[in-house]
Backbone bond lengths (Angstrom), bond angles and torsions (degrees), N, CA, C in turn:
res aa  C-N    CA-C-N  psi(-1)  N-CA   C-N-CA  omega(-1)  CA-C   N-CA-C  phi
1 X - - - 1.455 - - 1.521 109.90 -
2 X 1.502 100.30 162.82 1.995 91.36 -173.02 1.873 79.67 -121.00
3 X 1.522 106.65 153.51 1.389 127.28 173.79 1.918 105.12 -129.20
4 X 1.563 115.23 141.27 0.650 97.19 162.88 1.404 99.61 -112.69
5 X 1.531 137.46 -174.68 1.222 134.22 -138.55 2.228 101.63 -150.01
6 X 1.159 113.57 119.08 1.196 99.81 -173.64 1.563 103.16 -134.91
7 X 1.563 119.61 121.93 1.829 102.19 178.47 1.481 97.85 -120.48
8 X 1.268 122.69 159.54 1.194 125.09 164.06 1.423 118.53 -58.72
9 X 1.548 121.01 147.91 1.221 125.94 -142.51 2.038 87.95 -93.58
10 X 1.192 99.94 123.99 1.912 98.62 170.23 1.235 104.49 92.82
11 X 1.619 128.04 22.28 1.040 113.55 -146.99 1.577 92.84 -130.37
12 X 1.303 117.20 99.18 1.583 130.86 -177.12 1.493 115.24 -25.23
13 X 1.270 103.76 -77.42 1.722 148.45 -155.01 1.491 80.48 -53.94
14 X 1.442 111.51 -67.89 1.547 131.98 -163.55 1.746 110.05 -47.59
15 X 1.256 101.84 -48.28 1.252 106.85 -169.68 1.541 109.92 -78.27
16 X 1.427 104.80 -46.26 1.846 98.32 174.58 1.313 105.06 -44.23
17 X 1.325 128.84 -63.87 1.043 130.08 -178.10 1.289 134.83 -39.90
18 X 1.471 112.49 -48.07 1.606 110.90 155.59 1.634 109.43 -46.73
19 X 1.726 111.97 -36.46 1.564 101.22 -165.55 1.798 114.04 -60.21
20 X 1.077 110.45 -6.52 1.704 129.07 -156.04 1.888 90.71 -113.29
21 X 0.878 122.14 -67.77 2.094 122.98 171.18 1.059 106.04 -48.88
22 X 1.225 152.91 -48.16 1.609 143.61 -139.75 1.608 81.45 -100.42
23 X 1.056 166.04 -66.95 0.890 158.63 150.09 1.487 139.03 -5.89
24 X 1.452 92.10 -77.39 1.764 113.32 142.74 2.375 114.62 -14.24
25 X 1.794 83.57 -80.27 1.494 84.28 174.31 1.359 115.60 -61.06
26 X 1.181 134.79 -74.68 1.437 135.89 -159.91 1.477 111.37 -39.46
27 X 1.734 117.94 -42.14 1.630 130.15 159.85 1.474 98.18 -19.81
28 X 1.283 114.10 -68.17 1.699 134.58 -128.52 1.540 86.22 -85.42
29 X 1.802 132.71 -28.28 1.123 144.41 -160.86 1.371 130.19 75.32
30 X 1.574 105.05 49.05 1.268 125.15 -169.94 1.642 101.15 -124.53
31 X 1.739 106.26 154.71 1.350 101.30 -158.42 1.675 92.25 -112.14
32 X 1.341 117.74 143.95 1.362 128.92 155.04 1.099 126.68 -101.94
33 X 1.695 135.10 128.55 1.645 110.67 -119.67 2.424 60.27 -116.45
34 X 1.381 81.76 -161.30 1.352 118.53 -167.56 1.974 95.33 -103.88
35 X 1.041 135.49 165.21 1.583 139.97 170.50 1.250 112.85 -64.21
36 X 1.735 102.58 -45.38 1.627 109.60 174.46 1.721 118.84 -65.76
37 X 1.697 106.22 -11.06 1.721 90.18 -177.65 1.430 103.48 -119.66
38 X 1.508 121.63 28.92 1.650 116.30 -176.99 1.542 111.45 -62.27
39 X 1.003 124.39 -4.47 1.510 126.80 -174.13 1.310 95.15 -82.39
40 X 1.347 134.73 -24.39 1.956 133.55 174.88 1.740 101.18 -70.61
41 X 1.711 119.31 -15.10 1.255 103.81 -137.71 1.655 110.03 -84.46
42 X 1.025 141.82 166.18 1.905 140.49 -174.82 1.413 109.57 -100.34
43 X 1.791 115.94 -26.66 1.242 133.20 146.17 1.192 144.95 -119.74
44 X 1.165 170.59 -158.09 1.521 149.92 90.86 1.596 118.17 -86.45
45 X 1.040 138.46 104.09 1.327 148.46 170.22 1.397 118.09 -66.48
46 X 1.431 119.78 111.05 1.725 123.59 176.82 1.140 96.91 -96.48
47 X 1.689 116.05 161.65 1.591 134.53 179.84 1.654 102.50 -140.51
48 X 0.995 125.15 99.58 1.727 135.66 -154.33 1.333 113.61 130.38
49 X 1.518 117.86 174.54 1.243 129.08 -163.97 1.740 111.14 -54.54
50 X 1.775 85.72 -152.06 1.436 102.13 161.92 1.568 119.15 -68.85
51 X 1.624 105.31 -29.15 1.554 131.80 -136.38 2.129 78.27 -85.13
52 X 1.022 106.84 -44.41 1.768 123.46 -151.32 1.941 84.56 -80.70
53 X 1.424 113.02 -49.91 1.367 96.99 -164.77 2.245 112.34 -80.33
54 X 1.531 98.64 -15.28 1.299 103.43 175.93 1.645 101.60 -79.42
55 X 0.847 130.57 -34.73 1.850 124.73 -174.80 1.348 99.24 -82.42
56 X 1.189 137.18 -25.11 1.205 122.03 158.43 1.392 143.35 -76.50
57 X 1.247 103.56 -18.94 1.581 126.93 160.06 1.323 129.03 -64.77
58 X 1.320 103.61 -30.23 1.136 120.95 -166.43 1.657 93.96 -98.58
59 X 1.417 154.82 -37.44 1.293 153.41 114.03 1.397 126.42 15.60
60 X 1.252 99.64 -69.13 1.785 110.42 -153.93 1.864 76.60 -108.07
61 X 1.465 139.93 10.31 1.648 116.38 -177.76 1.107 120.90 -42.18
62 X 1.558 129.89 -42.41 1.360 144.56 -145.48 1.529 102.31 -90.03
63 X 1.849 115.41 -8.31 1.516 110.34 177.83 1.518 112.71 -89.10
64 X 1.698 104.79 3.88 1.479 104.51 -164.53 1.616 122.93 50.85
65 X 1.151 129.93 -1.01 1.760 145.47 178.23 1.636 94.16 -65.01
66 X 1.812 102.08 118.79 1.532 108.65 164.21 1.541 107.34 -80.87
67 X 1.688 84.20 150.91 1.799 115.09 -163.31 1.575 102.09 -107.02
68 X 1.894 107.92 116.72 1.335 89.80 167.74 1.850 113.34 -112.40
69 X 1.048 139.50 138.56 1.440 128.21 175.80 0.861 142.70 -103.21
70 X 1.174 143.17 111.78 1.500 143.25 -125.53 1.815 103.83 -130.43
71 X 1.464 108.01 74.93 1.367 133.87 171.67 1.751 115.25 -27.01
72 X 1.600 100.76 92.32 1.337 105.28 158.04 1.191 147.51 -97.12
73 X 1.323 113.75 23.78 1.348 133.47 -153.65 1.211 106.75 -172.23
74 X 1.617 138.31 179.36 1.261 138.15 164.76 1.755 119.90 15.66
75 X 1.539 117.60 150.64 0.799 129.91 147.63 1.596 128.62 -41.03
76 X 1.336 142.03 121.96 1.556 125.82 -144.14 1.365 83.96 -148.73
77 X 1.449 122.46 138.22 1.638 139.06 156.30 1.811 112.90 -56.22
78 X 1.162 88.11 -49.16 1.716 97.91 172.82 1.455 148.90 -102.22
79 X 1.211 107.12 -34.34 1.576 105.93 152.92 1.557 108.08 -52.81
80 X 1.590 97.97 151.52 1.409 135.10 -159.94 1.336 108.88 -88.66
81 X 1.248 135.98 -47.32 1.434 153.22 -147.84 1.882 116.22 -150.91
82 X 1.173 141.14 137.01 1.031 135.29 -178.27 1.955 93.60 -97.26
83 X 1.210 97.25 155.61 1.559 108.55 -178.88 1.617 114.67 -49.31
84 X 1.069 131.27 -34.34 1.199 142.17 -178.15 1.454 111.36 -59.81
85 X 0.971 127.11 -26.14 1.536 149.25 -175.86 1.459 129.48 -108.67
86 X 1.374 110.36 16.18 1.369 104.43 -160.76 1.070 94.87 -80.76
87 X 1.244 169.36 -44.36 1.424 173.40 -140.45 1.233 95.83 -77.84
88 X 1.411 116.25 -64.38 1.619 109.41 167.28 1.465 126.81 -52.40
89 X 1.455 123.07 -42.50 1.499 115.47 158.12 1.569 133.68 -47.95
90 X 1.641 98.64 -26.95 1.922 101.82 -172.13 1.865 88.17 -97.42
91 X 0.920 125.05 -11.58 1.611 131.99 -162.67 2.079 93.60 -66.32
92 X 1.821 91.79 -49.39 1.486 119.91 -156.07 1.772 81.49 -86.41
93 X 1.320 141.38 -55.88 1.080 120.52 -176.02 0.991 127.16 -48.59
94 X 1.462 130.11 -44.78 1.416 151.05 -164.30 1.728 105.88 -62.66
95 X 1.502 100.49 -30.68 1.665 96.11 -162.53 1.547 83.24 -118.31
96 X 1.155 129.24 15.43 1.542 103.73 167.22 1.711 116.06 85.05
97 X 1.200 102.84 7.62 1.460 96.29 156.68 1.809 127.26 -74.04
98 X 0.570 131.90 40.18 1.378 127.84 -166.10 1.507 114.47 -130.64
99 X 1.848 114.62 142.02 1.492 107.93 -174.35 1.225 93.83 -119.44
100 X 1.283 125.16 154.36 1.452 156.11 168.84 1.244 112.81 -91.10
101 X 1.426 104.92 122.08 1.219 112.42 175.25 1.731 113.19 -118.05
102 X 1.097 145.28 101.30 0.848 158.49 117.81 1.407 137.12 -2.43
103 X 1.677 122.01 94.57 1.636 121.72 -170.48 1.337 106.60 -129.93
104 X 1.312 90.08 169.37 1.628 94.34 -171.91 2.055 100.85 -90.17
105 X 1.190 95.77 174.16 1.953 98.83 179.80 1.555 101.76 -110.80
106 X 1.428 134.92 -155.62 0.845 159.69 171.72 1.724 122.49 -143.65
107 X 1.197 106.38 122.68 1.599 100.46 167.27 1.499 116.25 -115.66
108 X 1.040 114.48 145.75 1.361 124.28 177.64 1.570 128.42 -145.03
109 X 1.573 103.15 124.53 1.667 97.80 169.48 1.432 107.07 -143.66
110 X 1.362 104.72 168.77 1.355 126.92 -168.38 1.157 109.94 -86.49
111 X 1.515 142.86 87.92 1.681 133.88 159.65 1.329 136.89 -10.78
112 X 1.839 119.19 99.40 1.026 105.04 -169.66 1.361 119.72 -55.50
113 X 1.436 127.92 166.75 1.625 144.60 -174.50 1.802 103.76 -66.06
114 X 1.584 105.53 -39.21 1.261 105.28 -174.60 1.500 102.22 -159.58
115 X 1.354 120.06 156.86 1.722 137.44 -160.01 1.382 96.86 -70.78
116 X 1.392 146.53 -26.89 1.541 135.43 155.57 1.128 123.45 -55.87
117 X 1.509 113.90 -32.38 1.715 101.07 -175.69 1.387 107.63 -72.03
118 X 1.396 92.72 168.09 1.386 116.53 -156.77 2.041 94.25 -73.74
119 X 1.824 72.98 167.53 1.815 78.57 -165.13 1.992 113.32 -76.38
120 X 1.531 113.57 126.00 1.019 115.55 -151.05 1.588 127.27 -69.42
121 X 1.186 135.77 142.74 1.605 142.08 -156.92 2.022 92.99 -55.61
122 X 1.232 104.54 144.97 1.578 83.92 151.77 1.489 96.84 -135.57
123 X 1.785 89.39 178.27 1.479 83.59 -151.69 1.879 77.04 -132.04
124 X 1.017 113.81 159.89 2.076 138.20 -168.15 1.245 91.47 -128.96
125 X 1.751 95.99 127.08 1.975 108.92 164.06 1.584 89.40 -124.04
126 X 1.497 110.54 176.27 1.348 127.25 151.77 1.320 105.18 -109.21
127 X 1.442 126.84 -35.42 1.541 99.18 -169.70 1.548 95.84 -121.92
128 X 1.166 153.54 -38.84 1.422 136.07 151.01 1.391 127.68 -159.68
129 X 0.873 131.17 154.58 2.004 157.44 -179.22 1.831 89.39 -85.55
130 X 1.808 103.15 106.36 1.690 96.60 160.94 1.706 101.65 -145.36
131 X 1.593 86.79 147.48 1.509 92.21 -166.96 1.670 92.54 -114.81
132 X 1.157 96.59 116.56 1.519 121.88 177.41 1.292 125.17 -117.85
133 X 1.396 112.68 139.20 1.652 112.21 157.02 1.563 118.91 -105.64
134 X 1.440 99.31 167.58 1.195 114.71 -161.68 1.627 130.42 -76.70
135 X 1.617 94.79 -53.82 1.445 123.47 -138.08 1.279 105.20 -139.67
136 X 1.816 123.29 -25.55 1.785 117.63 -178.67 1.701 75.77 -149.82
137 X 1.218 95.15 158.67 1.626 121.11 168.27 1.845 113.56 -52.62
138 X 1.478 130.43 160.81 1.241 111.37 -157.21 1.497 82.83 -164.01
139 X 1.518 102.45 131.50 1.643 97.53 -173.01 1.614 101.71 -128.74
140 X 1.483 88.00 110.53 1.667 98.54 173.33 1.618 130.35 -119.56
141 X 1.310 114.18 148.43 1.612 143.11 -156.33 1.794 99.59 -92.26
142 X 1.379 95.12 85.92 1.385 76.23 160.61 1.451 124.25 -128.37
143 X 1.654 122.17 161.31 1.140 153.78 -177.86 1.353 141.33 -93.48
144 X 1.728 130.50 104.41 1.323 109.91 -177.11 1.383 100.29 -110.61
145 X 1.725 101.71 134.73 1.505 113.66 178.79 1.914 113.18 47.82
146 X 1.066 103.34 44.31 1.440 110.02 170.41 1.465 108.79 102.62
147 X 1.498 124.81 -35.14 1.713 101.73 -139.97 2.092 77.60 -124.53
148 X 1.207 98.74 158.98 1.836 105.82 -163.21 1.455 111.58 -86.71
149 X 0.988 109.57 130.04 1.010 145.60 161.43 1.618 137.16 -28.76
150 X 1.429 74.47 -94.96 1.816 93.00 177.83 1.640 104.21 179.47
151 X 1.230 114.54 155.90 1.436 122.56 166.44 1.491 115.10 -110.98
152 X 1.187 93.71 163.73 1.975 96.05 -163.04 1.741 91.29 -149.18
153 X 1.459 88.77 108.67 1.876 95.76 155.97 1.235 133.36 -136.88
154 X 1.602 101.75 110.97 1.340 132.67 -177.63 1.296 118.02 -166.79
155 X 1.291 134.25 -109.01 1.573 128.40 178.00 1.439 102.39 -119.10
156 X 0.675 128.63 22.65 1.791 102.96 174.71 2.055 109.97 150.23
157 X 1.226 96.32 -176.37 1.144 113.75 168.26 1.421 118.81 -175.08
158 X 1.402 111.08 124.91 2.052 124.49 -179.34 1.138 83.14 -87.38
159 X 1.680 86.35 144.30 1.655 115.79 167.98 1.608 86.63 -122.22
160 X 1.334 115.81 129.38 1.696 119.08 -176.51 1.618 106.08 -140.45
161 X 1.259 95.89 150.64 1.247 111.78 175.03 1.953 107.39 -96.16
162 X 1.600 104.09 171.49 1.653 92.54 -151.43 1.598 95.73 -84.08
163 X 1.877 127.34 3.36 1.400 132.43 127.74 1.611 119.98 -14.05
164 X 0.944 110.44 -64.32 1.550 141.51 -116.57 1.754 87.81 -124.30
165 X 1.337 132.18 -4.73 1.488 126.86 -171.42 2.045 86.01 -114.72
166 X 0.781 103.30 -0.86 2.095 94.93 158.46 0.907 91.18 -101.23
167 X 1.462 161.26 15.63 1.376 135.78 -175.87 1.982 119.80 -140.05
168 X 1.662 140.04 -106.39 0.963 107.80 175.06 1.979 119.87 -69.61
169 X 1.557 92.69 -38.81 1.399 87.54 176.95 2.227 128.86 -39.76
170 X 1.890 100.89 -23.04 1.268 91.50 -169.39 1.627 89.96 -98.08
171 X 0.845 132.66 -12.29 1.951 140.06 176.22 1.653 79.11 -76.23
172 X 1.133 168.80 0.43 1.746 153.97 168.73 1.322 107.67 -124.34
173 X 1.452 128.68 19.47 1.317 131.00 -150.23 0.765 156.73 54.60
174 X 1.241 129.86 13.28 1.634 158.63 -144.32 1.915 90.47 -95.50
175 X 1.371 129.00 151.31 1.084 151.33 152.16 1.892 122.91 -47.60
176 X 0.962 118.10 130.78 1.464 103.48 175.17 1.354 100.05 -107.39
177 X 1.556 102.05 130.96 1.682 128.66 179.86 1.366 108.55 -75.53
178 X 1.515 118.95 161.54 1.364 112.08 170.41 1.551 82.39 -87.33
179 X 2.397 85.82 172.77 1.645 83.23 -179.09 1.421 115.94 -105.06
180 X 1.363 126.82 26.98 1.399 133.36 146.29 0.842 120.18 -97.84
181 X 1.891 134.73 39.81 1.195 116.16 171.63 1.960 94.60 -124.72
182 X 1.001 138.47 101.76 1.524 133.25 -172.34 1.252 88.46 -59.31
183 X 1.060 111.34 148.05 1.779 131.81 -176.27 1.913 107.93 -168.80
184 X 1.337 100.22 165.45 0.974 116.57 -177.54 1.619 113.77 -131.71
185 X 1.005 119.87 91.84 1.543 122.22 -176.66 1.306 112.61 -89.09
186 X 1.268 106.39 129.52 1.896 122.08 168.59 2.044 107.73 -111.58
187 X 1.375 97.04 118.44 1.279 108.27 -162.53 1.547 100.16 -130.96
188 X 1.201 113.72 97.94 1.972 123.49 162.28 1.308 99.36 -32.93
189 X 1.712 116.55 148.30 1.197 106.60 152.01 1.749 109.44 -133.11
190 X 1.448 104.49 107.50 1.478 122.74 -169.89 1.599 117.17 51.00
191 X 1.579 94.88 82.66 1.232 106.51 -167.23 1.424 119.76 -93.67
192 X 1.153 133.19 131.73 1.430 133.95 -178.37 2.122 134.56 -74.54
193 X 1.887 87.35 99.73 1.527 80.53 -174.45 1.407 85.97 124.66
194 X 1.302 120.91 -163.04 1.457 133.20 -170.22 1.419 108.61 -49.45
195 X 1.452 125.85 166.68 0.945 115.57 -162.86 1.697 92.50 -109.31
196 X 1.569 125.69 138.00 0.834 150.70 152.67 1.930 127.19 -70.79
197 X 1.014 102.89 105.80 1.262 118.92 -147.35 2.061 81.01 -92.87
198 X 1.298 92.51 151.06 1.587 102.66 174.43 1.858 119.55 -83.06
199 X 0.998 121.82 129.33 1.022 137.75 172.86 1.787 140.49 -70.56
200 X 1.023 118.26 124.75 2.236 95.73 -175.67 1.304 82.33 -126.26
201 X 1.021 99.44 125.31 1.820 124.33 152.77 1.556 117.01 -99.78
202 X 1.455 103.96 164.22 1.513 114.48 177.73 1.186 111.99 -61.66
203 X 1.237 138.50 171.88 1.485 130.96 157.79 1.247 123.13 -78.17
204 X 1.411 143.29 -0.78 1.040 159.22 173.19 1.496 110.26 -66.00
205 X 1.592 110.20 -49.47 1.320 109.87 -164.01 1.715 116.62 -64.27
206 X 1.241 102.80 168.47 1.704 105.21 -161.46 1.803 93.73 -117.88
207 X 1.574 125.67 85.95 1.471 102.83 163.67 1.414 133.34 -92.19
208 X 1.442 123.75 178.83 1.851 135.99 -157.06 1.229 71.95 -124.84
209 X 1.511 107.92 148.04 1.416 117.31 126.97 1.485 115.62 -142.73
210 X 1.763 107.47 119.84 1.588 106.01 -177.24 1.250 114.41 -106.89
211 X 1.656 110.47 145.82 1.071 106.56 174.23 1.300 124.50 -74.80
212 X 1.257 138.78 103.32 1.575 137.19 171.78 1.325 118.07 -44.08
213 X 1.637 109.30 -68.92 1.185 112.92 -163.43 2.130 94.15 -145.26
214 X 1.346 101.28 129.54 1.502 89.74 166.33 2.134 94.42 142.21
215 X 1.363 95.84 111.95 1.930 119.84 -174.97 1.618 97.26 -65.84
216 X 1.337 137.36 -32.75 1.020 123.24 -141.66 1.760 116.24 -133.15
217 X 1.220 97.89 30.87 2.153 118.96 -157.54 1.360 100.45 -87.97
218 X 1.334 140.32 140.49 1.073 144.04 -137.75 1.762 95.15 -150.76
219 X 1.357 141.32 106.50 1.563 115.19 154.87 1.867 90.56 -73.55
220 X 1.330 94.40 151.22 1.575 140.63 163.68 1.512 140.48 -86.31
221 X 0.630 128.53 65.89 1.447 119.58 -164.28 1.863 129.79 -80.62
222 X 1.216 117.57 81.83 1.498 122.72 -158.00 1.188 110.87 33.82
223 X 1.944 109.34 54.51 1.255 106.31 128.48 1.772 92.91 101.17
224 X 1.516 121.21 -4.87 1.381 110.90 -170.56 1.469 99.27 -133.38
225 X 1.566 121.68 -61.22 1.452 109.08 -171.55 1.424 112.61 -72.28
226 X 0.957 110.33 173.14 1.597 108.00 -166.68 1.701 93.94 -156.82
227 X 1.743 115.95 111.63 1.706 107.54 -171.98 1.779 72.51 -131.35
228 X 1.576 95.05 153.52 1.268 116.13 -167.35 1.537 99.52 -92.00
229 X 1.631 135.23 132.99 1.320 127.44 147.43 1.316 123.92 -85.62
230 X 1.431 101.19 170.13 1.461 109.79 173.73 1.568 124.36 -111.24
231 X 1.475 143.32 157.15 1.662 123.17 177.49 1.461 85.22 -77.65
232 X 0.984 90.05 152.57 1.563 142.57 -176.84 1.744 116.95 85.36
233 X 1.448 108.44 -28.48 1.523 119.74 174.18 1.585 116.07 -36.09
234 X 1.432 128.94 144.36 1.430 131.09 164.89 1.625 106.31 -121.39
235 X 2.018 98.30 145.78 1.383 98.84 178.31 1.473 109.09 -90.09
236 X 0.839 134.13 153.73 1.754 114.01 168.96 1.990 97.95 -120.27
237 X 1.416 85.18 142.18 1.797 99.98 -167.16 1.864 102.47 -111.89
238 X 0.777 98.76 164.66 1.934 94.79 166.61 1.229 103.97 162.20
239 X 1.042 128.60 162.22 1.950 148.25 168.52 1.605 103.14 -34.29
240 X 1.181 140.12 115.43 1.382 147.57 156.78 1.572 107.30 -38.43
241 X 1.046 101.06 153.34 1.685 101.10 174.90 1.673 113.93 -89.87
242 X 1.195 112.07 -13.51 1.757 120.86 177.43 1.851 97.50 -112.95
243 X 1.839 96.00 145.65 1.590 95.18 154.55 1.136 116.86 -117.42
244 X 1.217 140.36 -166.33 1.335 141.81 -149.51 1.656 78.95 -156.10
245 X 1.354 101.26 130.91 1.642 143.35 -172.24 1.908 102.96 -113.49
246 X 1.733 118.96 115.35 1.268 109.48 -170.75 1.643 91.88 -144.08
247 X 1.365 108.01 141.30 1.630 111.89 -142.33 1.814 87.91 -100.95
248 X 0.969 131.75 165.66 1.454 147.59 172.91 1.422 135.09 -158.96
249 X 1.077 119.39 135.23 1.617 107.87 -169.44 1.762 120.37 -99.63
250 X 1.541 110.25 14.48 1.137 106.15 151.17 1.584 101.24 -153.38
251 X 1.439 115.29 163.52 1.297 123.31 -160.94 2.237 104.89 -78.88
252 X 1.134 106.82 -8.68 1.346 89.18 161.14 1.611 131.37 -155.56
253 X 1.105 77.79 75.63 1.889 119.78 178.28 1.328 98.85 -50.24
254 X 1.187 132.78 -84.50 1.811 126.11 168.43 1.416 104.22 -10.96
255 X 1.926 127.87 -68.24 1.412 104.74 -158.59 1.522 104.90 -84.93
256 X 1.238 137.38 -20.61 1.421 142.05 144.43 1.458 107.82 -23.17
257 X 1.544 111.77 -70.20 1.414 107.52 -169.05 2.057 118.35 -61.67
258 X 1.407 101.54 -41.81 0.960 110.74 179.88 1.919 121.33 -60.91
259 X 1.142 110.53 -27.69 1.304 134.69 174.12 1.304 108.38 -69.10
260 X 1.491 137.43 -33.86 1.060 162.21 -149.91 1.570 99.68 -102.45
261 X 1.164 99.54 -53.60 1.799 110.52 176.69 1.372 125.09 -65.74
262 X 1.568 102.12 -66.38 1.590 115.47 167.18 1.398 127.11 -94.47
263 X 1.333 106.64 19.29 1.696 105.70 -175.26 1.762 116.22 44.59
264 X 0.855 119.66 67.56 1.778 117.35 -162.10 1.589 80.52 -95.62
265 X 1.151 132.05 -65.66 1.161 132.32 -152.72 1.450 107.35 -60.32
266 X 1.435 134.10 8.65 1.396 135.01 169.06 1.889 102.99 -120.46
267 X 1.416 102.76 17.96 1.569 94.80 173.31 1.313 119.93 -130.47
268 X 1.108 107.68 152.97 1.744 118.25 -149.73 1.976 106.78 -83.83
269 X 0.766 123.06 164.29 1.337 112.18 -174.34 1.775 94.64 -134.09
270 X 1.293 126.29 32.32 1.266 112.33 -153.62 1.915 73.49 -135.78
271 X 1.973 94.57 131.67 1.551 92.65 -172.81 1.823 101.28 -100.85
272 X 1.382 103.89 33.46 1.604 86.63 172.98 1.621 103.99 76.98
273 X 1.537 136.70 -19.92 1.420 137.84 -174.40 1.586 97.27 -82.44
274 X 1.504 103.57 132.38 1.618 101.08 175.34 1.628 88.70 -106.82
275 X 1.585 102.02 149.24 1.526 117.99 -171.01 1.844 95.33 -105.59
């Protein structure tokens, strides 16, 4: 089998650890390709968080190559394996234990100002596109598939994929999706006045979001790019045209992970009401 090999950049733990795998495979007679030949590869293997295996996914998308992540640090929604175990993760790759999970992406771009400018950048998340302000409240218009919505004034609003609903969307209240269901989540972020409850749409749907009023609105891009808007500007959000394929060694890693996080599986569901 060919692996390509990805660690977070500065990242101690990560790198010893590759020093101990690259070895490991080649023993076994397996190839670890170079950056320039991951398009040969049967996997790509991350060594870092959630943060290390989503920026890399989001990179190599267009090779279609499933991503497995092998957690060196923090507790992670998405990595596959904690570092301690990797031998057991490449053990389970090698023979074909492994499930694929399959998500949808996000695309997003910013509306040019006027029909001459040039044709606009877009930009790919895995877990979500949010257009936020910073510094004063920011009141934006948004739109599904043409006709309005709702307005939201306060700081922002994530558009997330059902990736992307363990992560900022559930820190703003947003719901966490299973991860076979493609969805489209619209999630307020600290909204002013009634409370605005989060939304899941199909993946089909096409949303706007304009800025009305607000100097200082930012689209977001899972959490790293940061492109400045303008009032009156709209973002436009929708289903990516690629998904991102993420390998696992048992089929329900979400309630594993989540159990792991919030301890659910030591809490009672019984409210004390006798029926």
């Amino acid at each position: 089998m060919k692996f390509g090999i990805v660690v977070k950049k500065g990242h101690r733990k990560g790198e010893e650890l590759i020093s101990k795998v690259r070895p490991y495979l080649e023993s076994k007679g397996h190839e670890v390709l170079e950056e320039k030949d991951f398009k040969r590869a049967d996997y790509i293997l991350t060594f870092g968080g959630d943060g290390t295996l989503i920026h890399t996914a989001c990179e190599y998308i267009e090779l279609g190559i499933p991503l497995v992540g092998i957690n060196t640090g923090n507790l992670g929604f998405l990595t596959a394996q904690d570092a301690d175990r990797w031998e057991d993760a490449i053990k389970n790759l090698i023979s074909g234990k492994v499930f694929l999970s399959e998500r949808i992406t996000i695309e997003a771009f910013i509306e040019p100002e006027s029909q001459r400018a040039r044709e606009p950048e877009i930009f790919r998340a895995i877990n979500e596109a949010a257009v936020k302000s910073y510094f004063r409240m920011s009141e934006l218009e948004i739109l599904i598939d043409d006709g309005r919505f709702l307005k939201v004034l306060g700081d922002g609003v994530i558009i997330a994929t059902q990736t992307g609903s363990t992560a900022y969307s559930l820190s703003a209240g947003g719901p966490i999706v299973d991860s076979g269901l493609d969805s489209l989540l619209v999630t307020p972020i600290n909204p002013i006045g009634l409370p605005i409850p989060s939304v899941v749409l199909s993946p089909q749907k096409k949303i706007s979001i304009k800025v009305i009023k607000g100097n200082d609105v930012s689209l977001i891009i899972d959490g790293q790019e940061h492109i400045k808007i303008t009032q009156d500007q709209s973002v436009k959000v929708g289903m990516g045209r690629y998904k991102v394929k993420f390998g696992y060694f048992d089929k329900d890693h979400l309630f594993r992970a989540l159990n792991a996080k919030f301890g659910l599986e030591g809490r009672s569901g019984d409210s004390g009401m006798v029926g």
